[in-house]
N, C-alpha and C positions, 0 to 999 in steps of 0.2 A: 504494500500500500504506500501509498507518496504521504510526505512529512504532516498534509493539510488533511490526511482523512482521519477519520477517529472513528468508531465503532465499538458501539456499545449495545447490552442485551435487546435493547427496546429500538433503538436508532440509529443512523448514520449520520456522522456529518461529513458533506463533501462539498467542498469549494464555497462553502458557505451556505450551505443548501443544508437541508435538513430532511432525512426520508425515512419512512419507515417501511418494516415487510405488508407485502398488502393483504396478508390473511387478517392483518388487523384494519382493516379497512372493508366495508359494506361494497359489493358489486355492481355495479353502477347499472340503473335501468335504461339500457337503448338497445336498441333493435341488431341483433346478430345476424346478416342473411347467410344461410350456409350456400354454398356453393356444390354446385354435382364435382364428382371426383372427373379428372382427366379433361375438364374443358376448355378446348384453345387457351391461350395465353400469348401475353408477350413478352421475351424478353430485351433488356437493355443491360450493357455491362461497360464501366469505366477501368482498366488496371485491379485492383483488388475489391473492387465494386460492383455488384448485378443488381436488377432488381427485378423480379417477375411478377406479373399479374393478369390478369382476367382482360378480352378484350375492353372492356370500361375504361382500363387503369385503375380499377381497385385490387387490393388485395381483403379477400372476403371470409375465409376461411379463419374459424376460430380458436381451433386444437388441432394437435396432431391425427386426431382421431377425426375432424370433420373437415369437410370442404377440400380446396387442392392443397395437400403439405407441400409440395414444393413452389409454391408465393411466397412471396414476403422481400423487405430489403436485407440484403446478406453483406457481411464483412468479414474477413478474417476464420470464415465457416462459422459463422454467429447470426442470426437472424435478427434483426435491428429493428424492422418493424415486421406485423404478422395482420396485423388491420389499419385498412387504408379503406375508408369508404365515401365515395360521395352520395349524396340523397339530398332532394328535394321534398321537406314536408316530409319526409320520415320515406319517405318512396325512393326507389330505386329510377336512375335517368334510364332513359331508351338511348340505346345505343344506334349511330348510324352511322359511324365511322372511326376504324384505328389502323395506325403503324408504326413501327418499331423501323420502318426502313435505313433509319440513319445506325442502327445500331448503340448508340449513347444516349440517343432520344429517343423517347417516344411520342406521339400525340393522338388525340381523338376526339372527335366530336359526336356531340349526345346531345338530347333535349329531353324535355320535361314527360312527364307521363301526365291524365289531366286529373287533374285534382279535385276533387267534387267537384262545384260550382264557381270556384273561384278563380282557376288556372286549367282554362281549355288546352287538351294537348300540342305540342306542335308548336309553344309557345316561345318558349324561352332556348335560344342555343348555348352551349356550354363550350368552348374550346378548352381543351385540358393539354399543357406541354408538358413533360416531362425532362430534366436531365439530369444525367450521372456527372458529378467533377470533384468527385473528393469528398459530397456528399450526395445526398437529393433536394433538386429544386424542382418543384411546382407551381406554376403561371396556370390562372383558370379566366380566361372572358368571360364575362356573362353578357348575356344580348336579348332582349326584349324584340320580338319581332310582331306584335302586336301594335295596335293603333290607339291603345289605351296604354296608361299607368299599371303594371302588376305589381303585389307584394306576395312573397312569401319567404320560405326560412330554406336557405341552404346550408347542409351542415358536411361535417368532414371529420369522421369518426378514426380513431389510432389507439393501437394497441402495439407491445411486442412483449413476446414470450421470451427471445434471449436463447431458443434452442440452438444446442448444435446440427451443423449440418447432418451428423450421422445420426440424430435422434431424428430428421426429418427424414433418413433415409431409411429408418425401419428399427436400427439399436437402440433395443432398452436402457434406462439407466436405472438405478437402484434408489438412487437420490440425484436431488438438484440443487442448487441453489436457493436464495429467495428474491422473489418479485415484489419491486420498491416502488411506493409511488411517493413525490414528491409534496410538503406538508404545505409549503407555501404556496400551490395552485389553489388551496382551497384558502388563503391568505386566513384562516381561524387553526383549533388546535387540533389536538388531534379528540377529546371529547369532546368538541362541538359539530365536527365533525360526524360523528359517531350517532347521530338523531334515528331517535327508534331502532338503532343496531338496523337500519335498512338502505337510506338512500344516502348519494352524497350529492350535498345542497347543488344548487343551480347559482353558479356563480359570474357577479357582471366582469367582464373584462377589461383590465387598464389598459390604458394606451401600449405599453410594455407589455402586453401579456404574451409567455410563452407557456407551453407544455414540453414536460419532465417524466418521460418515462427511464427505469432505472432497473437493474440486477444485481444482485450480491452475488457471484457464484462460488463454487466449495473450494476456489484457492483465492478465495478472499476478494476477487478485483472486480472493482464495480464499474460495470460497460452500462451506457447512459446514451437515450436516444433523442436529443434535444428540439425541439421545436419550436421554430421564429417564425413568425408570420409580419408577411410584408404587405405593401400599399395598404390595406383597408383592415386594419384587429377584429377579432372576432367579436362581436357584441357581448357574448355570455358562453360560458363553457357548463358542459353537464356531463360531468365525470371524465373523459377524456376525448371527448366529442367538443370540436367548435364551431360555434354556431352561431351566422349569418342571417339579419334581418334586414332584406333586400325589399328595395323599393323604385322597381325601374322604369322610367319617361319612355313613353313611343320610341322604339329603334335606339333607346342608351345603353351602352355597357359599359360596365362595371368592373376592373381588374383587381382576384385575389391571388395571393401567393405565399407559399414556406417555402422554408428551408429546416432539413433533416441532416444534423452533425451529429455522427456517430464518434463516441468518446468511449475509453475505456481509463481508467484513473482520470480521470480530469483530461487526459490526452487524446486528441485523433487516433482513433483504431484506423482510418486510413493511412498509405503514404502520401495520397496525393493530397498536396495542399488545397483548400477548398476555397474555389472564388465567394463573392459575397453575393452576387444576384444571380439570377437565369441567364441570365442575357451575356455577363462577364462569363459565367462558365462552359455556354454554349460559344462564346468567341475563344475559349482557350482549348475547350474541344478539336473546334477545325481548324486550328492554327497549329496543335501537334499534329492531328490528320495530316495535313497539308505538310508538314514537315519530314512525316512516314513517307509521303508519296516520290517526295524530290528524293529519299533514299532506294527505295526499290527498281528495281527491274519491271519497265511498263510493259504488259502484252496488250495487244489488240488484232482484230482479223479482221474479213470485209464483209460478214456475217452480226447483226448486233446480238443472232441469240447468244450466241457464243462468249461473245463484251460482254453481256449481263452478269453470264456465270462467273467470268474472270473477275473484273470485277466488283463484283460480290466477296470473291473469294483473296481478291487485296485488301477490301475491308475490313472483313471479319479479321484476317493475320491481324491487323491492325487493332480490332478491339481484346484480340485472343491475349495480348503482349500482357504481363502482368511484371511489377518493381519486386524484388527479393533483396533490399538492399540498393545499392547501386547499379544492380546488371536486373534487365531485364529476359526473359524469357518467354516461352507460349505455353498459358495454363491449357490444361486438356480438354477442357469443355463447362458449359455451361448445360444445368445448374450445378451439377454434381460432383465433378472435377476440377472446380477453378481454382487449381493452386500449381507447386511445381513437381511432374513427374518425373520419374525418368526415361521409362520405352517411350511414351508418349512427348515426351519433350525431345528426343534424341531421334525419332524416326521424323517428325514436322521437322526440325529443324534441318534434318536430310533432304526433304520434299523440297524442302524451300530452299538449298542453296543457290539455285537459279536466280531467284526472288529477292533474296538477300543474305550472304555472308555472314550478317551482322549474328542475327539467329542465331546461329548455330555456335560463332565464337562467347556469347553472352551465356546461351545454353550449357556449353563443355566447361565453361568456368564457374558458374552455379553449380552445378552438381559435383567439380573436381574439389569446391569447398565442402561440400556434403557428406566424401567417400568416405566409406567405412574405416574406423581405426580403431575400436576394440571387439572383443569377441560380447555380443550380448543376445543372450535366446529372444528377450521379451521383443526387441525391433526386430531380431534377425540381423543385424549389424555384424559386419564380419572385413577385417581389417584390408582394402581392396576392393570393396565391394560399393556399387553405385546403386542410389537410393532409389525407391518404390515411389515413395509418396508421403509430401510434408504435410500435415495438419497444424492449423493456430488456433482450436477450439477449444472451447475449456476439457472437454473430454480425453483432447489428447495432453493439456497442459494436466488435469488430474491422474493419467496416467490411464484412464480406461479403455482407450485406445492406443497401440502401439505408435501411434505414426508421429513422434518427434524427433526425426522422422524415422520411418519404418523401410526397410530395405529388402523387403518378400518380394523378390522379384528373379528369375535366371536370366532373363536377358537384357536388364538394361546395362552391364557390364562390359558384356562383347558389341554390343549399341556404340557402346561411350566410343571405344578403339576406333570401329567404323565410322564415328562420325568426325573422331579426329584427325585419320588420314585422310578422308574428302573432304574435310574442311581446306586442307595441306594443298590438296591438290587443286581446288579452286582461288585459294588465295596466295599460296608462297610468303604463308605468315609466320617467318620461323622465330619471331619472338616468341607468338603465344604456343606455338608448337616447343619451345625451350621450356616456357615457363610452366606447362602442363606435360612435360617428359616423364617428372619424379609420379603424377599419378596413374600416369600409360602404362608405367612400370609395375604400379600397385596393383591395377587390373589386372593387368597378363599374369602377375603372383597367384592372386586369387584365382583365373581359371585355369592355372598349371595343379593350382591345389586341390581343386574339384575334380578336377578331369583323371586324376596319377589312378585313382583304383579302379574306373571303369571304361576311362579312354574318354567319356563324354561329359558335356556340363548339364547335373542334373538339379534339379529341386526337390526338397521334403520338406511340411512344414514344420517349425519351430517351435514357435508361438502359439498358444493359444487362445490368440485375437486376432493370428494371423490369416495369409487365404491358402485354400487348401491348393488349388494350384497356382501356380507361379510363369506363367507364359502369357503373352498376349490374349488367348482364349484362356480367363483366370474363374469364371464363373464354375461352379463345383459337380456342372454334370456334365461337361465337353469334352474329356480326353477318355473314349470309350474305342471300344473293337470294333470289330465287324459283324460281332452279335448284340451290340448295344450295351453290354455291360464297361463298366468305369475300370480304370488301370487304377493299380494301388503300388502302395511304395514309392521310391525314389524315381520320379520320373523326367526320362532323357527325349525331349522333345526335338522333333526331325529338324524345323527350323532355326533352332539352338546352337544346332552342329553346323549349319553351315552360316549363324552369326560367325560363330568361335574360327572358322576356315575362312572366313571374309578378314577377321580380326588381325589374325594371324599372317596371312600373304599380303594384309595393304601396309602394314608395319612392318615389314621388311625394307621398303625404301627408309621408311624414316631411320630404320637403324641403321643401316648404311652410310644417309645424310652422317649420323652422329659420330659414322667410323666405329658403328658396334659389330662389327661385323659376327663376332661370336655370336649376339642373338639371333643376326639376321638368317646364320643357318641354321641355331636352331629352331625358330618358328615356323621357316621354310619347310625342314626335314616335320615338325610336330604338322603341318597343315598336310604333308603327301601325306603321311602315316593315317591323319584322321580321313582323308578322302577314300583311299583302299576301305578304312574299316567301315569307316558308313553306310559306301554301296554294297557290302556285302551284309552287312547286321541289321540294317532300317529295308531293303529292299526287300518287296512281298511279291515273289515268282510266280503265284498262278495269278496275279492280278495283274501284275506287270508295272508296279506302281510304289509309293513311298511309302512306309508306316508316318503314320501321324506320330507314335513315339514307344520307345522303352517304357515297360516298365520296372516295377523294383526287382523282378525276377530276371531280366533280360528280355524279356516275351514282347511280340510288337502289339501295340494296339493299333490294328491294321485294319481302321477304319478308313474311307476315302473322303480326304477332306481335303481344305486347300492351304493349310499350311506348306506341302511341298514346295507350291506354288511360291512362296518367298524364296526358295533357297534355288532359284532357275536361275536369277542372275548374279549369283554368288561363285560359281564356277567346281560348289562341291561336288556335285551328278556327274556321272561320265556323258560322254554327249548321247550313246543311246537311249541311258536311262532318263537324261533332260528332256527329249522329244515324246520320249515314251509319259511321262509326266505334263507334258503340256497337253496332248492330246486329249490325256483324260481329261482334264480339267475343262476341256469345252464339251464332255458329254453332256446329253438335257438333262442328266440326275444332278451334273454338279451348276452347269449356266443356264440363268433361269431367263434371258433375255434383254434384262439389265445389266446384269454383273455374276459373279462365281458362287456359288451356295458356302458357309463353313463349314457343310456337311451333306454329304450325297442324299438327295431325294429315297433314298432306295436301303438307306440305312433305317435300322427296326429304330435308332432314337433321333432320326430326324422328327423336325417339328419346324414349320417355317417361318412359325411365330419365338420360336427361340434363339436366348442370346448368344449361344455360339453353335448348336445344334440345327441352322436349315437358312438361320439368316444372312446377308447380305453386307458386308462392311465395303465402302468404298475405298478406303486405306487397303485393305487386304486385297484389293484387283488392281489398284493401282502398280502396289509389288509388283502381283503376276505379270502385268501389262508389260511391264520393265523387262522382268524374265522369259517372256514370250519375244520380246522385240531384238534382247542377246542375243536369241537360238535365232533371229533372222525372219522368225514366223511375225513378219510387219501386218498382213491383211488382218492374222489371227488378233495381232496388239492391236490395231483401227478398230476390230469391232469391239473390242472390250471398250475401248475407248470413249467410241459413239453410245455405249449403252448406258453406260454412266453419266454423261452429257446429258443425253435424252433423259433419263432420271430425275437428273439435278432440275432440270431445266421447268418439269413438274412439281420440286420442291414451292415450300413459301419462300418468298424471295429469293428464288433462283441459290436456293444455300445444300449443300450437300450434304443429308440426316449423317449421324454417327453409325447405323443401322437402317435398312430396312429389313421388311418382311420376304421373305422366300418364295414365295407364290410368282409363278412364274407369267412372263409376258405374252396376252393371248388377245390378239386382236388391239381394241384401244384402251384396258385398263389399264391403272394407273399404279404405279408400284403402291405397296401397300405400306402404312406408316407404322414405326414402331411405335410403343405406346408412352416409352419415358426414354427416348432416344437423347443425347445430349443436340443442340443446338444454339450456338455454333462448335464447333466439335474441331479439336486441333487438326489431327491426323485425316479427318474428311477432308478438312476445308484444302491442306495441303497436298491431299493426291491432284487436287484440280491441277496444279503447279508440276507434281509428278509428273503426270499425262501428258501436261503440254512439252518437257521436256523428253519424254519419249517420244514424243513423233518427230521435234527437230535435230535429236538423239546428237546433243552436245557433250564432249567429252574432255572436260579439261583438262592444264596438264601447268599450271603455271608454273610452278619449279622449273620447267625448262620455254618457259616462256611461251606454251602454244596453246590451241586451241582448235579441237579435231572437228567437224562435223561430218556425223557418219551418214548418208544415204539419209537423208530426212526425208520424211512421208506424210504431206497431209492425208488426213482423212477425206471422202469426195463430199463431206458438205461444209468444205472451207478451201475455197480458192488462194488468200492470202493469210499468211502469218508477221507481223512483226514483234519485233524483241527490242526496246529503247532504253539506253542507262543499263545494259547487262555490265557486270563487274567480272574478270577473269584476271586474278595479280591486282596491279594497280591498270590496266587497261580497262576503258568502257566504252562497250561498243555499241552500234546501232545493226541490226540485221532482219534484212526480209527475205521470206520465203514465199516462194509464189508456185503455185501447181500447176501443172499441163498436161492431161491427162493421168496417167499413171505414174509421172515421172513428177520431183519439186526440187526446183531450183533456186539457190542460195546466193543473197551477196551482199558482203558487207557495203552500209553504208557509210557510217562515220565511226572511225575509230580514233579514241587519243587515247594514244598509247603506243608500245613498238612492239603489240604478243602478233605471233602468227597465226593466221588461221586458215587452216589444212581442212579443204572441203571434197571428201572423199564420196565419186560416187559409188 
């Protein structure tokens, strides 16, 4: 606790404030509308900020147990506010319009419902803004579009609970904290308060008035969700409802507005500094945008569906980026995931080298501060080892959750290696490559250590708060046979081995660079040795295909899924068994029209509504896309391509689900949506970026100053491709691709710089 807070049996003081727990406080009478479970929403999210709700802009849901649990404004995996409601006269507005298009914003327009005799419907319009900047600001018009004077009472009801996010996400807790509410809103004590042990008075408002909502949680630090309200004070407040007596001239309107600082000790639980109005914080929004934009790699083609998606999906990189300190990175997804992972933050920032550089060097250095350094069951921590996934919620600060942070994970390890020799290779940045050498090392320890007893890098869980598997597919029924039963024991996952054989041969230049030549043969020599042993122990002969993985007995679970599928452009597969792998992979049990199933239609535990058992990941095709396009099978990579495009392009705003459903494409339906898919979703948003790089299949090589393009191939429903402000070294180039029939041809337009570039038909 900070020097100014004090606490005591019956009270708190903070900052001058005075709160008490509100079980000793009466439940204030106003109207709760429960909300149905699963209905549209929108989200908006600033750096370590989201906020989700209902297409209205309210958040309506009461408890965890009622309405949609995942609304609310979130910080730090804390839920800041959980009721957000507007109403007219105790009524709910009709909604006639929302979007979230901007991503940081949202807005919507709604009008009145009618109200007995006094306020005919259709009357009054509401503009409602919305934006994210370090806190929440709300700007509301009101507008009289009537020929007479109306009155009535608009109010804007607030609540939060203070949940963590993994309490929103299903985990019990045993205990909580307590819920404060503040003693000078009602400016009396707390026994006059107290009237008839029932209501809490109706109280008029000062010119100053704010609202004070407050948490004690069980390691003591009290997070505080403050509420300022600008241009017009609320006339009167009724528990924690404020409340507007409107009286508006033919065609006047009337502008209200808050602002919502989220505090934890007296301090911003944001990093980002919070402007003071809407308006300043919507100018500092577009102005870092605008400043993302001059840094990345522009694509465009002469198709706009295709700009929509791209675009879209510059955006989103943009709102994904989240502060850990001074380096930023890309949280995994929204709602669920907005913090920093590892596979998830190590494969986007892969996606996106094209895109931007910056990514991936900000990524390697977040998580090389994170690496494992002592041996500890409860995270799984293990000294070499790159982390899972950080948690700031009080759950994981009381220790009920492992994740401070938690490191259950096999392959964000051999991820890190991979993503630090193509970082190498796209920018010839041997500072941060020097400076990040001593933890390349610590990895490589850790999978020499793993791998000495059974040749492979496997996972078993630890913890027991941990997950039971440890792979990209981490959900507890997807690593099953080919009779649908689950693999147990220590399990050596197929795409694991050939992270660890990618890890392994792309680190060989860098040891070389260093003059180690001693490692570089032996990781050379440990990458042949693993290739031999893998197509002989993962490969499944009457099927002609790859085990999905080991299990703790050695036995394959030799179900047909599309992990193989990552490991085509890794180079582990011998070439007949890589082709014999691809092929599968476009049978109708595994591609459903849009993209690859995670598991064959024709397996006993496929299910197409399942999370890794029949569904659909566009990250996971994007892989394959890449590894089909290696082996040379380019029509085969187009059409994965085009299917996910088409996909996307049926999303809400052209954005790329985290998942769909498996149901295959038959005539004009529309892919089918998952039901708590993240959106926007790191690894989705980044295969767009993928894809477009495998079709103009750039291959960089800046250490030795060049820059290959291999046979580029548009698809046939894109005639022109451009690439503007690509980074390769310290060169930036300009380049368009134009198609003529079956053949596309390449040519640089401006380059400042001296790299070469070698356009290979």
């Amino acid at each position: 606790m900070t020097p100014d807070t004090l606490i005591t049996p019956e009270k708190i003081f903070l900052d001058g404030k005075t709160f008490i727990p509100a079980e000793q406080l009466p439940i204030p009478e106003w109207p709760c509308v429960v909300s149905e479970r699963q209905q549209p929403t929108l989200t908006v999210k600033d750096d370590d900020l989201f906020l989700v709700t209902d297409t209205m802009g309210n958040i309506s849901g009461c408890s965890l147990n009622d309405g949609s649990p995942s609304m609310g404004l979130f910080c730090c995996d804390t839920r800041f506010l959980s009721r957000l409601e507007l109403q007219i006269d105790g009524r709910s507005p009709v909604i006639l319009s929302s979007t979230a298009e901007k991503g940081f914003s949202l807005s919507v327009l709604c009008t009145n419902p009618k109200v007995e005799d006094r306020l005919k419907a259709d009357t009054v319009g509401i503009r409602r803004e919305f934006v994210l900047n370090g806190a929440l600001f709300e700007e509301l018009e009101v507008s009289n579009f009537s020929t007479t004077t109306v009155s009535f009472e608009l109010s804007l009801s607030f609540d939060a609970d203070y949940v963590d996010l993994f309490e929103v996400r299903g985990f019990g807790r045993e205990k909580r904290g307590k819920i404060l509410r503040l003693l000078e809103s009602t400016h009396e004590d707390v026994s006059s308060t107290l009237v008839d042990g029932a209501k809490l008075p109706q109280v008029q408002a000062s010119r100053e008035e704010s609202l004070t909502l407050a948490y004690q949680g069980l390691d003591g630090l009290v997070m505080e969700s403050r509420i300022q309200f600008q241009y017009r004070q609320p006339d009167y407040f009724k528990g924690y409802t404020a409340v507007w007596q409107l009286e508006l001239a033919s065609h006047e309107t009337q502008k209200l507005g808050y602002r919502v600082n989220m505090l934890t000790n007296n301090k911003s639980s944001s990093t980002v500094n919070a402007a003071v109005t809407l308006v300043q914080a919507k100018a500092a929004e577009l102005m870092e945008e605008q400043h993302w934009v001059q840094q990345i790699t522009r694509i465009s083609s002469d198709k706009s569906i295709f700009n929509r998606v791209i675009e879209r999906a510059e955006q989103d990189m943009y709102l994904l980026r989240q502060s850990f300190g001074k380096y930023k990175t890309v949280s995994a997804g929204v709602p669920w995931f907005s913090t920093l992972f590892g596979r998830d933050s190590l494969i986007t920032a892969s996606q996106t080298l094209m895109l931007n550089p910056q990514i991936a060097k900000e990524t390697l250095i977040l998580l090389a501060a994170f690496q494992g350094k002592t041996e500890d069951e409860w995270r799984e921590e293990e000294p070499g080892k790159i982390l899972h996934e950080l948690r700031l919620g009080e759950m994981a600060r009381c220790q009920e959750i492992p994740h401070t942070p938690y490191y259950g994970t096999v392959d964000a390890t051999p991820l890190w290696l991979m993503l630090y020799a193509e970082y190498y290779a796209w920018t010839n940045d041997k500072e941060t490559i020097e400076q990040l050498w001593p933890n390349a090392l610590a990895a490589m320890e850790w999978i020499d250590h793993h791998t000495k007893e059974t040749g492979y890098l496997s996972y078993y869980r630890r913890s027991k708060r941990g997950l039971t598997n440890q792979g990209w597919k981490d959900s507890g029924d997807c690593i099953v046979d080919a009779r649908g039963n689950l693999a147990h024991g220590s399990i050596a996952l197929c795409e694991v081995q050939a992270y660890v054989y990618a890890a392994k041969t792309r680190l060989v230049e860098i040891a070389r660079m260093r003059k180690r030549l001693d490692l570089a043969e032996r990781w050379q020599e440990d990458a042949r040795e693993l290739k031999v042993r893998f197509n002989k122990d993962f490969w499944i002969e009457d099927q002609d295909f790859c085990a999905l993985a080991l299990d703790g007995e050695g036995n394959q679970a030799d179900s047909i899924t599309s992990n193989p599928g990552h490991c085509l452009h890794l180079g582990i597969f011998t070439p007949e068994k890589a082709y014999s792998v691809a092929e599968r992979l476009r049978a109708p049990d595994m591609f459903n029209g849009w993209g690859i199933r995670t598991l064959s239609s024709l397996s006993p535990a496929y299910n197409p509504m399942g999370y890794h058992i029949g569904s659909v990941w566009p990250h996971d095709n994007s892989l394959i896309a890449i590894g089909l396009r290696s082996l040379g099978l380019i029509d085969q990579a187009l059409e994965l391509f085009q299917g996910l495009f088409d996909m996307t392009n049926q999303q809400p705003y052209q954005r790329p689900p985290e998942l769909f459903c498996g149901y295959e494409l038959n005539g004009d339906n529309a892919p089918v949506h998952y039901p708590v898919a993240c959106t926007p979703q790191a690894w989705a948003t980044g295969s767009i970026f993928q894809l477009l790089q495998m079709v103009v299949n750039l291959v960089p090589d800046a250490q030795n100053n060049c820059l290959r393009i291999i046979d580029p191939a548009l698809p046939e429903s894109i005639n022109r491709l451009s690439l503007h402000n690509l980074r390769v070294g310290p060169t930036i180039l300009d380049l368009e691709f134009e198609r003529s029939g079956s053949t596309t041809a390449c040519r640089v337009v401006k380059k400042r710089g001296n790299l070469r570039v070698v356009i290979e038909a």
